[in-house]
Backbone as CSV, one residue per row, in Angstrom:
resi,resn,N_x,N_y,N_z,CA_x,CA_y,CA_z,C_x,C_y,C_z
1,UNK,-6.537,-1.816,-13.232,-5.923,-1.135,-12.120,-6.752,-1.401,-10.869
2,UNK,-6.113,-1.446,-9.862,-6.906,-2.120,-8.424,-6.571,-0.768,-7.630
3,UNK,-8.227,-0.374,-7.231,-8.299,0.755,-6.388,-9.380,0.530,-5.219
4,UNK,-8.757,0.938,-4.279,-8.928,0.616,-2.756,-10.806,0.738,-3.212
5,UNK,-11.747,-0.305,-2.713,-12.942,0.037,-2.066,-14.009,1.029,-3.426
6,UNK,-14.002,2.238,-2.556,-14.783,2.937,-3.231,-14.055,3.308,-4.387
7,UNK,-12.910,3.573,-4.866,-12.463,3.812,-5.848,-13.037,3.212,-6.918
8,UNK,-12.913,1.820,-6.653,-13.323,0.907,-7.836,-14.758,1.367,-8.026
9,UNK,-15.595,1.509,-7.377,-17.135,1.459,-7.451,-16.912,2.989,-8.193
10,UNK,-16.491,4.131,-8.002,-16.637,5.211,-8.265,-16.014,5.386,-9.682
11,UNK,-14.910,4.192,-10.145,-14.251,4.450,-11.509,-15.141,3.895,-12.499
12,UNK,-15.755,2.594,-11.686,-16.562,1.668,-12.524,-18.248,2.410,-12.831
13,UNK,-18.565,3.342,-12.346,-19.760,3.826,-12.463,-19.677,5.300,-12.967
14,UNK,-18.367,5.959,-13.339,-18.881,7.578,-13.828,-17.912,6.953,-15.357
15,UNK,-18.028,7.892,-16.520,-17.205,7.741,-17.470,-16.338,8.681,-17.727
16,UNK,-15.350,8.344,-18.265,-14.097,9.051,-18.323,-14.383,10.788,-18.152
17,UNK,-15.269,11.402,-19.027,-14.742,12.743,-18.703,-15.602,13.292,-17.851
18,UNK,-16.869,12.616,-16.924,-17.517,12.701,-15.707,-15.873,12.509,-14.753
19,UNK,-15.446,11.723,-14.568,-14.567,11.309,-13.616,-13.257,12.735,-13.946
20,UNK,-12.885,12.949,-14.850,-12.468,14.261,-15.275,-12.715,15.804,-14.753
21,UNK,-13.997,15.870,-14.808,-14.519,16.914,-14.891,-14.671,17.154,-13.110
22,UNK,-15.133,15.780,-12.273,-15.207,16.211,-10.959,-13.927,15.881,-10.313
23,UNK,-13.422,14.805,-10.955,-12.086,14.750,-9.531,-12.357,13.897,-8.809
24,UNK,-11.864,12.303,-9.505,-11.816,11.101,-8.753,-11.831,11.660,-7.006
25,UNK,-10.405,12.292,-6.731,-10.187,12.309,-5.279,-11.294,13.356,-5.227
26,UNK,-11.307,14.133,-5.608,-12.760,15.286,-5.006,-13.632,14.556,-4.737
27,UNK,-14.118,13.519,-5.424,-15.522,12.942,-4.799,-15.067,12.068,-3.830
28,UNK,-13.964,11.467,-3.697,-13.541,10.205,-2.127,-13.693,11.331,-1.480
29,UNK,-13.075,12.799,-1.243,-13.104,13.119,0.342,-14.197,13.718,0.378
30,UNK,-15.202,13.565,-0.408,-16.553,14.100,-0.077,-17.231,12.847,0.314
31,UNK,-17.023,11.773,0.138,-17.840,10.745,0.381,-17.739,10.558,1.944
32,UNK,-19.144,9.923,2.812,-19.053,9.612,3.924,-18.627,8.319,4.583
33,UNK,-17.677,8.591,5.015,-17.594,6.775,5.844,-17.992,7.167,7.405
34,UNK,-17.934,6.129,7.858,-18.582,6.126,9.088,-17.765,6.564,10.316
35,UNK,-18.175,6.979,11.281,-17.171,8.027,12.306,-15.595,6.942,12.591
36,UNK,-16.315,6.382,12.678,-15.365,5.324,13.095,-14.030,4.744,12.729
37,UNK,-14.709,4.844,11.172,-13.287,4.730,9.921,-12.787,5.614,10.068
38,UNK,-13.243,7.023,9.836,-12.481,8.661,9.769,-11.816,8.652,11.392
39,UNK,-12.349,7.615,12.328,-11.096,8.047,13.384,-9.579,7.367,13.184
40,UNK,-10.281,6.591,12.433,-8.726,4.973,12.430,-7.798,5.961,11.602
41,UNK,-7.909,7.434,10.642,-6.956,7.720,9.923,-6.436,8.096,11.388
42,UNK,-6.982,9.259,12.153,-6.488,9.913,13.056,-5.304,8.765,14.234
43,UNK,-6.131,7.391,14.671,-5.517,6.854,15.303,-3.943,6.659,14.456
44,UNK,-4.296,6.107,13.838,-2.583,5.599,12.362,-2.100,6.683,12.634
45,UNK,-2.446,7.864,12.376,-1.245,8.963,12.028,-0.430,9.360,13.794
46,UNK,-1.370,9.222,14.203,-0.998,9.686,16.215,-0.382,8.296,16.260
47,UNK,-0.433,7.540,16.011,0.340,6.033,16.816,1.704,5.732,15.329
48,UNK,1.560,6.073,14.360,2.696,5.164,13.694,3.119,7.182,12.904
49,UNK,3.592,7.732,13.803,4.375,9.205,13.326,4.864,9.199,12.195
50,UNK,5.821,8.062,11.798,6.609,8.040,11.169,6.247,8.070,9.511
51,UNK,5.097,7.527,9.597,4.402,7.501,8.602,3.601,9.006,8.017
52,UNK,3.191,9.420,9.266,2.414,10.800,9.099,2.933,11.481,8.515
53,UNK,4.635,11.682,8.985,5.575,12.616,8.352,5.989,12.356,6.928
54,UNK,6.251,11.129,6.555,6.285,10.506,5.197,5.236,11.090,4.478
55,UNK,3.840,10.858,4.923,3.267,11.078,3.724,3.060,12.534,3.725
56,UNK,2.842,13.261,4.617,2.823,14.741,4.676,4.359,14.900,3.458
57,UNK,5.118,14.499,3.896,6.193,15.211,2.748,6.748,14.080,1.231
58,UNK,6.154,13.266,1.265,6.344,12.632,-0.275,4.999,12.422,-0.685
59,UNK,4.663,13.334,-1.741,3.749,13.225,-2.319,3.515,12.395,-3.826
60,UNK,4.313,11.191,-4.267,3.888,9.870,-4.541,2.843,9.083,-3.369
61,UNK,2.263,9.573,-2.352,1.355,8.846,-1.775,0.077,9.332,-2.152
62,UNK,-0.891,8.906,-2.437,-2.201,9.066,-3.185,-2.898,9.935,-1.817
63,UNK,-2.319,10.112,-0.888,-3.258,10.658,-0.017,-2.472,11.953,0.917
64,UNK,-1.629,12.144,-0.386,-0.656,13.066,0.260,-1.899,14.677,0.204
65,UNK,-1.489,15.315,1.363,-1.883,16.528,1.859,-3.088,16.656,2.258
66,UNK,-4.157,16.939,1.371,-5.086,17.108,2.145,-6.392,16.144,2.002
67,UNK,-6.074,15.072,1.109,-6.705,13.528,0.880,-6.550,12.725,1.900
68,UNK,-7.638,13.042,2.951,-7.641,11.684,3.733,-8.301,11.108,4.053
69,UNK,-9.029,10.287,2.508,-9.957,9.170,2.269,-9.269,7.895,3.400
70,UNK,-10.261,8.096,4.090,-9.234,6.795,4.954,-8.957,5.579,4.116
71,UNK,-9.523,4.790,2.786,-9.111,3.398,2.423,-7.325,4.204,1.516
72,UNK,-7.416,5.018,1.153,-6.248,6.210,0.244,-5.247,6.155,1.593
73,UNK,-5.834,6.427,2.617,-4.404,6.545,3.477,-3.993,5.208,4.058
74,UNK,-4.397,4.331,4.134,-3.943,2.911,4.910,-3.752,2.025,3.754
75,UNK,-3.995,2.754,2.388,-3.192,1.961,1.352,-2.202,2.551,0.959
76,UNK,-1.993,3.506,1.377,-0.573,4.471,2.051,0.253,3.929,2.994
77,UNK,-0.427,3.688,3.901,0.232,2.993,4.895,0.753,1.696,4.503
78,UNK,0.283,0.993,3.734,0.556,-0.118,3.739,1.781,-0.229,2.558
79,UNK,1.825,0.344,1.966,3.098,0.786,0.754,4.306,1.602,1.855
80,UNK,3.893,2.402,2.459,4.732,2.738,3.417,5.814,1.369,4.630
81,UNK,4.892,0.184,4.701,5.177,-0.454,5.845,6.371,-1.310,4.346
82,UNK,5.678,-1.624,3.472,6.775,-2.673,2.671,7.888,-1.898,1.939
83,UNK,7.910,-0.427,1.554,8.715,0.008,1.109,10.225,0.446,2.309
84,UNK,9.608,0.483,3.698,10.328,0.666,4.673,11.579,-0.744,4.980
85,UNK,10.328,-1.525,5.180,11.101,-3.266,5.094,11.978,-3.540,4.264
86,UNK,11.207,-3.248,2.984,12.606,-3.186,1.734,13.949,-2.655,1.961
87,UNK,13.640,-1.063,2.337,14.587,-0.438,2.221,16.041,-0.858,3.488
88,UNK,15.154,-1.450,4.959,15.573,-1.052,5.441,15.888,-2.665,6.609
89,UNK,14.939,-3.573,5.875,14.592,-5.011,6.872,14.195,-4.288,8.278
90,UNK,14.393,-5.903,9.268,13.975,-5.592,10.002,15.106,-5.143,10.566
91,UNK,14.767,-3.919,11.165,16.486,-3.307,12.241,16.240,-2.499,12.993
92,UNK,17.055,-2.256,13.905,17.235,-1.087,14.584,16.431,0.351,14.202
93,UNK,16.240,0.230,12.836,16.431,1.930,12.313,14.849,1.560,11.982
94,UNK,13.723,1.236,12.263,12.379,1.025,12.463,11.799,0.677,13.622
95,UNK,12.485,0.297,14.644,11.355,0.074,15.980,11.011,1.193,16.057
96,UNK,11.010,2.494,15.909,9.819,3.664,16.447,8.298,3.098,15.664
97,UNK,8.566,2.976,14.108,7.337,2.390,13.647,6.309,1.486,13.464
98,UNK,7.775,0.379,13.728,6.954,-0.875,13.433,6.459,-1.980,14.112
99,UNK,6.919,-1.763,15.527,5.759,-2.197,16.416,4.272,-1.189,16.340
100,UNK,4.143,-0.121,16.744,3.143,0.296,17.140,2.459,0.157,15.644
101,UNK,2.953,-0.097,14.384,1.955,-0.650,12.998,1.714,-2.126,13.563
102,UNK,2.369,-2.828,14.209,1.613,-4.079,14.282,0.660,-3.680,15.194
103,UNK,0.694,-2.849,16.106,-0.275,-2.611,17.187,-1.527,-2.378,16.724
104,UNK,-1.301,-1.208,15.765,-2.906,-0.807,15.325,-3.549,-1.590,14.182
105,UNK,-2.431,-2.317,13.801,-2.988,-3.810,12.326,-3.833,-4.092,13.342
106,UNK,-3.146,-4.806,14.753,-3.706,-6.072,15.366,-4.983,-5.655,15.978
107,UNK,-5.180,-4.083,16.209,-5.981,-3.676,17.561,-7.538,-3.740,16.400
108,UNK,-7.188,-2.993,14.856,-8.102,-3.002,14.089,-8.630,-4.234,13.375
109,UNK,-7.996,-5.320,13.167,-8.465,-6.671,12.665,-9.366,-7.645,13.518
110,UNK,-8.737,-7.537,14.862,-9.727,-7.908,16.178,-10.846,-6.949,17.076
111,UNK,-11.165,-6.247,15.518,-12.555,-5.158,16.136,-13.404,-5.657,16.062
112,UNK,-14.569,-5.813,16.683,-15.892,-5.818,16.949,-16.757,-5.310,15.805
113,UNK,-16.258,-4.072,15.390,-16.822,-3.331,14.336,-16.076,-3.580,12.840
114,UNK,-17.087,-4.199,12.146,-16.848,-4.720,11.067,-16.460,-3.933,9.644
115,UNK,-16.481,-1.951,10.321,-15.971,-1.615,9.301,-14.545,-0.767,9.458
116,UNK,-14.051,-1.479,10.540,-12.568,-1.074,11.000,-11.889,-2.449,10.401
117,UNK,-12.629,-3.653,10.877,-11.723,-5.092,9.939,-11.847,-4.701,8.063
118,UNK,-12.574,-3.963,7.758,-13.181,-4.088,6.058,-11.808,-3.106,5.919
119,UNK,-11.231,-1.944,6.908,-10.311,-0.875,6.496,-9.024,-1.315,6.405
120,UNK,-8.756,-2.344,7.349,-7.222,-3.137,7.552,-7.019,-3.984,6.775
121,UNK,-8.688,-4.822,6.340,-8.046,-5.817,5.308,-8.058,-5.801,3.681
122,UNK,-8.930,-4.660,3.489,-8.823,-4.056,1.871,-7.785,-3.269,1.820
123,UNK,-7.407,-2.132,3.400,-6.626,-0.988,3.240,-5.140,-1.349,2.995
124,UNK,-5.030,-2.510,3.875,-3.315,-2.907,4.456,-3.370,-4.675,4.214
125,UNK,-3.864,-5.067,4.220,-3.592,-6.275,4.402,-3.708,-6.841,2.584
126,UNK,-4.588,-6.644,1.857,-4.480,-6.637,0.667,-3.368,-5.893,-0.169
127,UNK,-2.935,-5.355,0.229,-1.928,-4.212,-0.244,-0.930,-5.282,0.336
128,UNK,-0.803,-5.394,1.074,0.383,-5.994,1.564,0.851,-7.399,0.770
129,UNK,-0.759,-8.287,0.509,-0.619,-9.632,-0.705,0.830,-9.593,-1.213
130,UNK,0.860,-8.564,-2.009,1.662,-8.251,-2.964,3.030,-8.118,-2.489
131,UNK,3.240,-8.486,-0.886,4.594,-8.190,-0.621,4.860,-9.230,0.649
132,UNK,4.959,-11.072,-0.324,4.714,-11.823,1.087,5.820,-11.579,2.279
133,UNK,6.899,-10.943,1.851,7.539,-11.100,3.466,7.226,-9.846,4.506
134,UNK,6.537,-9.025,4.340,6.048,-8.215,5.018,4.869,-8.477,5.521
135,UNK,4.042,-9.718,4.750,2.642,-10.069,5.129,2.756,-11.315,5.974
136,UNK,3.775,-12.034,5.865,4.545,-12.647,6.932,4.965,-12.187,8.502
137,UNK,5.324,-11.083,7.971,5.987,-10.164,9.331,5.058,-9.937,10.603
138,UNK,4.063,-9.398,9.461,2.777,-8.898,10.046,2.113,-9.971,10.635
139,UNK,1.988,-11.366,10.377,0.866,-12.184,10.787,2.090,-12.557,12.336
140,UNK,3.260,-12.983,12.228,3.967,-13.257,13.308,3.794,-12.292,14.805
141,UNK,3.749,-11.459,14.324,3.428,-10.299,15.542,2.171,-9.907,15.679
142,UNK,1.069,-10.667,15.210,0.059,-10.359,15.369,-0.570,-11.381,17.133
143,UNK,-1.076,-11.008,17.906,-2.022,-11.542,18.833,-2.220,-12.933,18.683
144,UNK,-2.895,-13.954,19.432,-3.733,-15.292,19.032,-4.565,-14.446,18.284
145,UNK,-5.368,-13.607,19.034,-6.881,-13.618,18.005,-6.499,-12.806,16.820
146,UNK,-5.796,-12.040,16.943,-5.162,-11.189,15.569,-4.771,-12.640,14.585
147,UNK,-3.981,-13.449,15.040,-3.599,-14.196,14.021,-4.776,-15.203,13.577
148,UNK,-5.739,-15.353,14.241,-7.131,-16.240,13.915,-7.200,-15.367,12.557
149,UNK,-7.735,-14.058,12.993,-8.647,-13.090,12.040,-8.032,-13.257,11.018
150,UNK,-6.693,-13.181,10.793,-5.639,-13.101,9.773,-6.242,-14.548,8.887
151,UNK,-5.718,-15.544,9.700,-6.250,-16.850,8.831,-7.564,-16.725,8.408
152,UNK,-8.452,-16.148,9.020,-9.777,-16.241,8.065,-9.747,-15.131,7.192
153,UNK,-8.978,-14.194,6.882,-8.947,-13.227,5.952,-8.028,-14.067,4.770
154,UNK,-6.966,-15.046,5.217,-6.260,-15.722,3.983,-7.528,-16.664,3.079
155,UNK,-8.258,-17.236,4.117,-9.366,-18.341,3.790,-10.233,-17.355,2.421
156,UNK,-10.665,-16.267,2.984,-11.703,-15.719,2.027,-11.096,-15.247,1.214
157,UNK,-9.636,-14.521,1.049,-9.344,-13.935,0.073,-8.874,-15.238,-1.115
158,UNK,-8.656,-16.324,-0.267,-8.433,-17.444,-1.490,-9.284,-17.951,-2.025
159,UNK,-10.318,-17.787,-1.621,-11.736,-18.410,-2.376,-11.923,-17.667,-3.190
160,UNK,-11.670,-16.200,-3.586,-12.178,-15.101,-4.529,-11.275,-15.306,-5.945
């Protein structure tokens, strides 16, 4: 099973009834990430609404209510962006969302700070692998330099 980041490190290091007893998610929202990450949930939820409201009320999202491990919510987001596409392509009945998701893909992949690119491209952009015409979508509307970053995120993730 493939779990965002710390998940993996946290499944791969306690044993089953340690991980039981405390509460996989109890220990993510106790864990610290850096101010910076914990703002990018805040930015996502204020810039792409549509999503906020989704996951506030369907709780099949791993980060529904009061879980907001930021790598848990932008791998939220990112199940959110392909299940929308699916449902719905590209149309009319998504421009409230899905520009301003390319906005904050593009604004966070061409950061400076290397642990806002580590959140977009484990959180959303890996998540997304799994759904090439949405990961398509995404690289087209991305910036020049958004779409650089993109190609060197295809480069490394193919070497692995």
């Amino acid at each position: 099973m493939l779990l965002p980041d710390n998940r993996q490190y946290v499944a791969a290091t306690m044993s089953g009834p340690q991980l039981r007893a405390v509460g996989l998610d109890a220990l993510l929202n106790n864990m610290q990430y850096p101010p910076q990450v914990n703002e990018a949930v805040g930015l996502l939820l204020s810039r792409v609404p549509d999503f906020a409201e989704a996951r506030s009320q369907d709780s099949s999202f791993m980060s529904h209510g009061e879980n907001d491990s930021p790598y848990l919510v932008f791998g939220d987001f990112a199940l959110f962006f392909a299940q929308q596409l699916e449902a719905k392509g590209v149309s009319i009945h998504n421009e409230s969302w899905l520009q301003p998701s390319f906005q904050v893909i593009d604004e966070m992949l061409t950061s400076a700070d290397p642990e806002l690119v580590n959140l977009i491209q484990v959180g959303v952009l890996e998540v997304l692998a799994g759904h090439p015409g949405a990961l398509t979508l995404v690289k087209t509307n991305l910036s020049a330099p958004g779409q650089k970053q993109f190609e060197e995120w295809v480069k490394i993730s193919n070497q692995t």
